[in-house]
Structures are given as C-alpha cells and as structure tokens.
Wavefront OBJ file of the C-alpha trace (Angstrom):
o trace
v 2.224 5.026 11.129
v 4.150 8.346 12.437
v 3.106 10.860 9.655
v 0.420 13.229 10.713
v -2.024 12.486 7.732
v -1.831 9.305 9.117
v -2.991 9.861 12.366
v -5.432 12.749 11.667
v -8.600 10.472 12.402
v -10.888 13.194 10.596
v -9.273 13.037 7.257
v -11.101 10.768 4.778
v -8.886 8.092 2.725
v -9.003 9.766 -0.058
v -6.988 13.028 1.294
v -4.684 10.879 2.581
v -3.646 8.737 -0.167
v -0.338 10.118 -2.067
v 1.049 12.285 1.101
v 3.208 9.527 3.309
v 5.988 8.700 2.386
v 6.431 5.709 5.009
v 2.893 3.963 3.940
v 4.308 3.797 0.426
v 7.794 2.251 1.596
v 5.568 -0.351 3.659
v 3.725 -1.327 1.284
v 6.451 -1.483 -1.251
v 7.764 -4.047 1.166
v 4.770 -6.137 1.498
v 4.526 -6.302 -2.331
v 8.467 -7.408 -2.539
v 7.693 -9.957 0.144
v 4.011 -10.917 -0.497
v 4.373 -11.835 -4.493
v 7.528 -14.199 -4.562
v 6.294 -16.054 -1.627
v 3.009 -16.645 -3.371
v 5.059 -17.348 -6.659
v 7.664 -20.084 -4.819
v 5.309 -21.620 -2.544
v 1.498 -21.281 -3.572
v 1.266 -20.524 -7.702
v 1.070 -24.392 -7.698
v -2.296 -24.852 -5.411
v -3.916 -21.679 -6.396
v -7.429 -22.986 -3.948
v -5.975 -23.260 -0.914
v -6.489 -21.051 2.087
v -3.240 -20.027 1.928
v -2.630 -18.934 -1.354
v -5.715 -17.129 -1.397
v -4.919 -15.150 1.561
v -1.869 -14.468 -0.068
v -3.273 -13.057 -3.320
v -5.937 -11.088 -1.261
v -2.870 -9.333 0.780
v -0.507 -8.943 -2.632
v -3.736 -7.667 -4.493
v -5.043 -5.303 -1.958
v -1.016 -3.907 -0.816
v -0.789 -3.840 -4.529
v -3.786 -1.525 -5.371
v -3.170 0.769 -2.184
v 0.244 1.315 -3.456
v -1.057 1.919 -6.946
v -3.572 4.688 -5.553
v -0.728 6.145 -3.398
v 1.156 6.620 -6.662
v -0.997 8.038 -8.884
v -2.045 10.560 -6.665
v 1.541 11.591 -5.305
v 2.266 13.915 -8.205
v -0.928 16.129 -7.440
v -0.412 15.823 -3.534
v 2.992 16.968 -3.811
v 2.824 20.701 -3.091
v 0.371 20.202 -0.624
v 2.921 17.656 1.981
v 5.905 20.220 1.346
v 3.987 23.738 1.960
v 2.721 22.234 5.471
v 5.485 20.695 6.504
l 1 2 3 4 5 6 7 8 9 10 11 12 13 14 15 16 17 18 19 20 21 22 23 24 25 26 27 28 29 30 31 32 33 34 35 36 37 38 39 40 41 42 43 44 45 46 47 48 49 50 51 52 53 54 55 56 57 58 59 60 61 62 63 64 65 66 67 68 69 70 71 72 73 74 75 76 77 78 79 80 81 82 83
C-alpha cells in the first residue's frame, strides 16, 4: 500500500479508513473475486475448511470496504486539502 495514510504507522485505523483510494479498489477486487468463487465452488459444502475460509475473507474484505465507504464522504476534504 503506496498512499501515505497507509504507511503512517502512528495513525490509528480509524483515521485511516475512507482516505485511500487504492485500499478501496483492492478490496473491491477481493469482494468481485472472493464471493463467486465461494458461490460456484463452496455454497454447496458450507463446513468445510475451505468454504469457511472463504466466507471469513469475503465477510471481513466485505465489512472493511463497507467502513471505507461510509466514512469517505466525511474524509473527503481532509485527503484533497493535504495532498
């Protein structure tokens, strides 16, 4: 992760959810990939190691994501004026 709210160790997550733009593309990607796989290959054997790792990965990409978004609008002035 290149952004510098990424790499700015002494920020908590919580000031840096909603600022990079790459984090959210990423894990718009892993949801895109993560959920049809699960759907195609594991919806069938929900208990299997497998399919739970794959719904702990969607679920927590998912959630991250979520967070990211909801707080974008509010973080939005901040990114810009320090850029």
């Amino acid at each position: 992760m290149s952004c510098r709210f990424c790499q700015d160790a002494s920020l908590s997550i919580r000031a840096k959810l909603g600022r990079c733009k790459r984090c959210m593309i990423q894990l718009a990607v892993m949801n895109l990939l993560l959920w049809p796989i699960w759907f195609v290959w594991f919806s069938n054997t929900p208990k299997s190691i497998e399919s739970i790792t794959l719904l702990f990965a969607g679920g927590a990409s998912a959630i991250l994501l979520a967070l990211h978004l909801i707080l974008m609008p509010f973080r939005r002035g901040d990114s810009d004026a320090q850029s």
